[in-house]
MILUMSE-751187 format. One record per residue (C-alpha): residue in one letter; y negated, x negated, z. Coordinates in steps of 0.5 Angstrom, whole numbers, plus 500, padded with zeros to 3 digits. Layout:
aYXZ;...
END
This chain:
x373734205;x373728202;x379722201;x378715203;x384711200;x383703202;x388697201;x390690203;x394687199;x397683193;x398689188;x392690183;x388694188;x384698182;x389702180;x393703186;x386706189;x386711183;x393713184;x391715192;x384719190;x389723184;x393725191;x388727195;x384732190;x387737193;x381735198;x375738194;x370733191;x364732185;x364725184;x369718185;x368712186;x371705187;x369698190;x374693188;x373684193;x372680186;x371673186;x365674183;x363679190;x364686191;x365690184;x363698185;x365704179;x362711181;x362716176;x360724177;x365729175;x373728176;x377722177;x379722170;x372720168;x372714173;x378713170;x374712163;x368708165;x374703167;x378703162;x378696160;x376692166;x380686167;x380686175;x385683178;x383684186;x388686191;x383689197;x379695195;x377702197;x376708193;x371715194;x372722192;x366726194;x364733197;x356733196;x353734203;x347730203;x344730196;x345732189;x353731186;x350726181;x352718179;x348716184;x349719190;x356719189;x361713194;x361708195;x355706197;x351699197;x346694201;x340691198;x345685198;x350688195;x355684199;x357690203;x360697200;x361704204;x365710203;x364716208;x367722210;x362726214;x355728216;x351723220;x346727225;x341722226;x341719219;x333720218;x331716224;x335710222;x333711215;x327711217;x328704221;x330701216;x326702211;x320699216;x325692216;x325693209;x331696206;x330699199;x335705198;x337708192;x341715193;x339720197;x345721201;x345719209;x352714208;x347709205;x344708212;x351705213;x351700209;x344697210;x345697217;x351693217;x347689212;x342688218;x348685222;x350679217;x351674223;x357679225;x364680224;x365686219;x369689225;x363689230;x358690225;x362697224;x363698232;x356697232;x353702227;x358707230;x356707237;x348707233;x350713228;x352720232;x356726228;x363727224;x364720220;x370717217;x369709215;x372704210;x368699209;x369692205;x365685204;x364680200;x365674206;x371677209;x375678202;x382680205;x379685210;x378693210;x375696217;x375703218;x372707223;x373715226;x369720229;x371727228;x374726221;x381723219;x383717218;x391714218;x393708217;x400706211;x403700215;x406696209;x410690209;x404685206;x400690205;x396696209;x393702207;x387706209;x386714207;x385720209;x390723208;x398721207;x399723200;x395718198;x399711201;x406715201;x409712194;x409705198;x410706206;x413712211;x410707216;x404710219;x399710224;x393715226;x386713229;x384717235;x376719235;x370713237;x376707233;x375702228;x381699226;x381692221;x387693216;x390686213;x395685209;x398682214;x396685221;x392692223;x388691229;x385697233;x380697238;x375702242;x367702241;x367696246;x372691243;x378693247;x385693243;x388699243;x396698242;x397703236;x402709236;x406709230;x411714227;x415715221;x412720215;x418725214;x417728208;x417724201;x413724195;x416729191;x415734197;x407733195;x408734188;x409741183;x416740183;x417744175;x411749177;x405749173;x400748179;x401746187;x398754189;x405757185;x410752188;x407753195;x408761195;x414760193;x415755199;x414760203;x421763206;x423755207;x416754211;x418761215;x425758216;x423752218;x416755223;x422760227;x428754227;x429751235;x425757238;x429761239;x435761245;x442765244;x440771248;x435771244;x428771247;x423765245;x422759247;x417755245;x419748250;x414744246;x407748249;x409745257;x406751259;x409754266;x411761266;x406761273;x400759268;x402764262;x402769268;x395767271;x391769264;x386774264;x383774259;x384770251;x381767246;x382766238;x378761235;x379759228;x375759221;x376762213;x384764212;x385762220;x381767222;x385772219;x391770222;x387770229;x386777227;x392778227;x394775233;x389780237;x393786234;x400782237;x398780244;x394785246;x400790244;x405786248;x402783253;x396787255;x392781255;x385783253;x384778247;x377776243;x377773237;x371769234;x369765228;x369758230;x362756227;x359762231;x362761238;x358756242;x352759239;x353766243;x354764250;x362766251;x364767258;x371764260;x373761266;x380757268;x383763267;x382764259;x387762254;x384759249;x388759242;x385755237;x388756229;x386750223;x392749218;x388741218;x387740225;x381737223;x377743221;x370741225;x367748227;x374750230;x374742232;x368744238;x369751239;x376749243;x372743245;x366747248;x371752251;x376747254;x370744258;x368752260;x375751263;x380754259;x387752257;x387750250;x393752245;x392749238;x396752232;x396746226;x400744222;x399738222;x402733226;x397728231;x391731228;x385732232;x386739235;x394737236;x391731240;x385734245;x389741247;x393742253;x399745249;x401746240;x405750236;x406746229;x407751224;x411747219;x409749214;x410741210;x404739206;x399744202;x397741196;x393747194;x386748197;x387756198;x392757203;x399760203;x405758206;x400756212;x398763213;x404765213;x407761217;x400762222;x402769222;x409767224;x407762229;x402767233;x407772232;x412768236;x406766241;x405773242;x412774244;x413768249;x407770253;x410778253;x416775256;x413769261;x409776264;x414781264;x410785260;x416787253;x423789256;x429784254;x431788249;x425789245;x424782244;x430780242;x430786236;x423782235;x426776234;x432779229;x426782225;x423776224;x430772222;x429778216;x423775214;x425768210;x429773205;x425779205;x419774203;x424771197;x424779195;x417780194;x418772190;x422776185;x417781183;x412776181;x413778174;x411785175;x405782179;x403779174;x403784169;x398788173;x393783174;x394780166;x391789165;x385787170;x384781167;x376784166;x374788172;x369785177;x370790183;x375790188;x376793194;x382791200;x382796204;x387796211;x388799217;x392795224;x395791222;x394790215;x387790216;x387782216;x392782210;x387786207;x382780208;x386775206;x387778200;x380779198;x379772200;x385769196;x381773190;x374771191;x376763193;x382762186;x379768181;x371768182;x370775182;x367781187;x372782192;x370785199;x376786206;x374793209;x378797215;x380803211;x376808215;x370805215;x369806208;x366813208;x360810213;x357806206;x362802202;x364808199;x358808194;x360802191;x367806189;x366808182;x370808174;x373801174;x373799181;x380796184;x381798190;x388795194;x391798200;x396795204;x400801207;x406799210;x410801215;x405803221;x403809226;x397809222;x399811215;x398817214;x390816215;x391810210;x393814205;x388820207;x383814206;x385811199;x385820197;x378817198;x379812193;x381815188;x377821188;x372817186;x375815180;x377808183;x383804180;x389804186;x394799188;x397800194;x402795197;x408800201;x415799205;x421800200;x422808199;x415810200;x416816196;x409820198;x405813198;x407812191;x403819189;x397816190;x397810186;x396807180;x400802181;x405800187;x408794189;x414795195;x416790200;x422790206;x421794211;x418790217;x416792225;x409794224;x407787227;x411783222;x409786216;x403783215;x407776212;x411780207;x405784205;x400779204;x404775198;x404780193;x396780195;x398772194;x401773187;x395778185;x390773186;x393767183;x395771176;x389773175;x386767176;x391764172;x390769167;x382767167;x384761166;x381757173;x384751176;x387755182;x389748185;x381747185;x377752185;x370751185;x365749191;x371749196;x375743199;x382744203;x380741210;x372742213;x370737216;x362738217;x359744220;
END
């Protein structure tokens, strides 16, 4: 949710610190801020609002410090105001502190602190930080900030400067990202890669309960104890420009028209000559995938409807009985696994803490835990027995696209390895899978090229309020990611429903003016998908209907149509969910949001 950008250097710092928050807005935020080591002592800028608005309040400033951190806040404690916003201070004003994350315990140390003494001025539970450190004066910054980490529990991602240690930033993490730049003379500290990209490819990832202390000329990592801890580099892969619009008006547009690379790229290297799956990069065992009994999917919003998907595949290839969970709800109900479950868990960031403990509580049932992400050394990547990166390259825009097409492809070709690990799909049947899936890249751009047609539909729907998304099967969960890609980008009533459940109460809601949209593609239930959008229309509502190329008798019942590719039924949802992609985004274009921030949601959800 929120960005953290740090920096040791000789660079000016305070522009560099606004550049990196311009690259991590895609986050979601309220409020920025800056504290930039002055000669005179610690200088901090915070501003509500957008990164522009900080940017004004500095205007004019002559500062000349080359070690700095920077804010953009996601409201948790306290209103989205000026004075709640980052980075925080102590009475002294000799220390400064931005936070990603909720401190669990901030009302009892709060409550301490204020007997010592300390006066707060904001009502978030980040200040606590900083008074706390303010109380270990006689330490060395770095173990002042390991002290209030074994001190404070929760999801938290630190940086942290003061004013006697001028060419240090120390940051610390627990369930929230934090990577390290690793520069020549210089050191970056962020949530995330964009916002150090533009200097260094270098990086390092801080693990769980680690502080790291960035120089300009050393980055040190230690454990709560003290502990040096070696720390594993690698070499970013992709460049700068591969974060940025690339000639389209906004990141959402570019993404879903990145979707056929990010298929190509997810299927490349999975696939061995004869045909069948190999996913090598799980280390799992034939003898293991065989033992399973039983599944769980694990994951939250966008995730959550490719888990969806995912129980219609595997269950119908391998005859795995699979449960699929919302993560914030899965501890809470008392699920019974054993070692013999397997455990999918889907987050695009890998950071997504709901999804974070629903795998950690169902790794210590015993379970073997497969992580899905997107992310490279992200937290959920790290803790399971086993990934499968969907190579989707980033994501900039806070609705998912390309990394819920990839996801779908991902659990498709998981599906097909365990079906062929159990015996349970001949040869042949995977092999004709695995060619319908190669098809898809191209079948994708071909629904690309309707994009204008798309776009006339919803420019004439501009003013409606009500959508329907109705499913069956398969299309089920593309019906729902539909809906929300409408709700989260265009701000309008859009409900996903399994078709055959409108009649049991929904349907009152059908009336003059509604849209309702059906995904009636190629499947063995699409006869009672066209009966139950019979329903729809003589109820006076507005059709679409998203069908296979050809469909002749689908077309009758429609206002509109839009045709995608034939696909096997269980591949279908990735061609059928991008003109439902496309939907959304023109009508919210045509509503004039800012699809690439839409309001009250961020990209990674990191507090519960």
């Amino acid at each position: 949710m929120c960005g953290i950008v740090g920096y040791v250097g000789s660079r000016p710092v305070q522009p560099l610190l606004i550049g990196g928050l311009q690259r991590l807005e895609y986050r979601g935020y309220d409020s920025s801020g800056v504290a930039i080591l002055e000669e005179s002592g610690v200088a901090i800028t915070r501003k509500a609002g957008r990164i522009a608005d900080l940017e004004a309040e500095l205007e004019g400033s002559d500062s000349v410090g080359t070690t700095g951190i920077g804010h953009t806040r996601w409201a948790t404690h306290g209103a989205p105001n000026t004075t709640n916003a980052h980075p925080h201070r102590d009475c002294s004003q000799r220390v400064a502190v931005v936070h990603n994350g909720i401190i669990e315990n901030w009302s009892d140390l709060k409550a301490e602190l204020v007997e010592a003494g300390h006066e707060f001025i904001s009502d978030t539970d980040t200040e606590v930080i900083a008074h706390l450190i303010e109380s270990m004066s006689d330490l060395p910054l770095a173990e002042a900030v390991r002290a209030v980490m074994r001190r404070a529990e929760g999801s938290l991602a630190l940086a942290v400067v003061r004013d006697d240690e001028p060419d240090l930033v120390v940051g610390a993490r627990r369930g929230s990202p934090l990577v390290v730049g690793l520069g020549d003379g210089e050191n970056f500290l962020a949530s995330d890669i964009p916002a150090f990209l533009e200097y260094t490819r270098q990086m390092a990832v801080l693990d769980d309960d680690r502080v790291v202390s960035v120089r300009p000329d050393a980055v040190t990592i230690t454990d709560l104890d003290g502990t040096r801890i070696e720390p594993v580099t690698r070499e970013i892969e992709w460049d700068l420009e591969s974060a940025e619009k690339g000639g389209f008006p906004d990141f959402m547009l570019k993404e879903i028209f990145e979707q056929p690379q990010a298929i190509r790229d997810t299927l490349r290297g999975r696939f061995e000559s004869d045909g069948l799956v190999r996913l090598r990069e799980l280390e799992l065992d034939l003898e293991s995938a065989r033992a399973f009994s039983k599944v769980f999917v694990i994951a939250c919003g966008t995730s959550y409807h490719a888990a969806m998907m995912a129980k219609y595949a595997i269950e119908r290839w391998t005859r795995l009985p699979v449960e699929i969970d919302i993560a914030s709800e899965f501890r809470y109900r008392d699920p019974v696994l054993d070692e013999k479950t397997l455990v999918i868990g889907i987050s695009q960031s890998g950071e997504t803490l709901d999804t974070l403990a629903a795998v950690r509580y169902a790794r210590a049932q015993g379970g073997t835990l497969i992580a899905v992400t997107n992310v490279v050394d992200s937290a959920m990547a790290r803790e399971a027995d086993a990934v499968l990166y969907t190579r989707a390259g980033p994501e900039i825009g806070v609705a998912a696209t390309k990394t819920f097409t990839t996801q779908l492809v991902a659990m498709q070709l998981l599906a097909l390895w365990l079906a062929h690990a159990r015996g349970s799909l001949d040869d042949a049947v995977i092999q004709n899978a695995a060619k319908a899936m190669f098809a898809l890249p191209e079948q994708v751009e071909t629904v690309l090229g309707q994009s204008e047609a798309i776009r006339a539909i919803a420019d004439s729907w501009a003013d409606r309020r009500d959508f329907f998304f109705l499913g069956r099967s398969a299309a089920y969960p593309v019906a729902m990611e539909g809906a929300l890609k409408l709700k989260e980008i265009a701000y309008v009533r859009a409900e996903g429903y399994p078709a055959g459940e409108m009649k049991h109460g929904p349907i009152a809601l059908i009336e003059d003016g509604v849209v309702v949209v059906g995904v009636a593609t190629n499947s063995h239930v699409k006869g009672k998908m066209l009966s139950n959008m019979e329903e729809m229309r003589a109820r006076n509502g507005t059709i679409l209907l998203v069908l296979t190329e050809g469909d002749v008798e689908g077309a009758a019942v429609a206002d509109e149509t839009i045709f995608v590719p034939w696909a096997p039924e269980l591949l279908s949802p990735v061609t059928a969910v991008v003109p439902l992609q496309l939907l959304a985004y023109w009508l919210a274009t045509k509503r004039g949001m800012d699809v690439d921030k839409p309001r009250n949601l961020a990209k990674t959800v990191t507090v519960e």
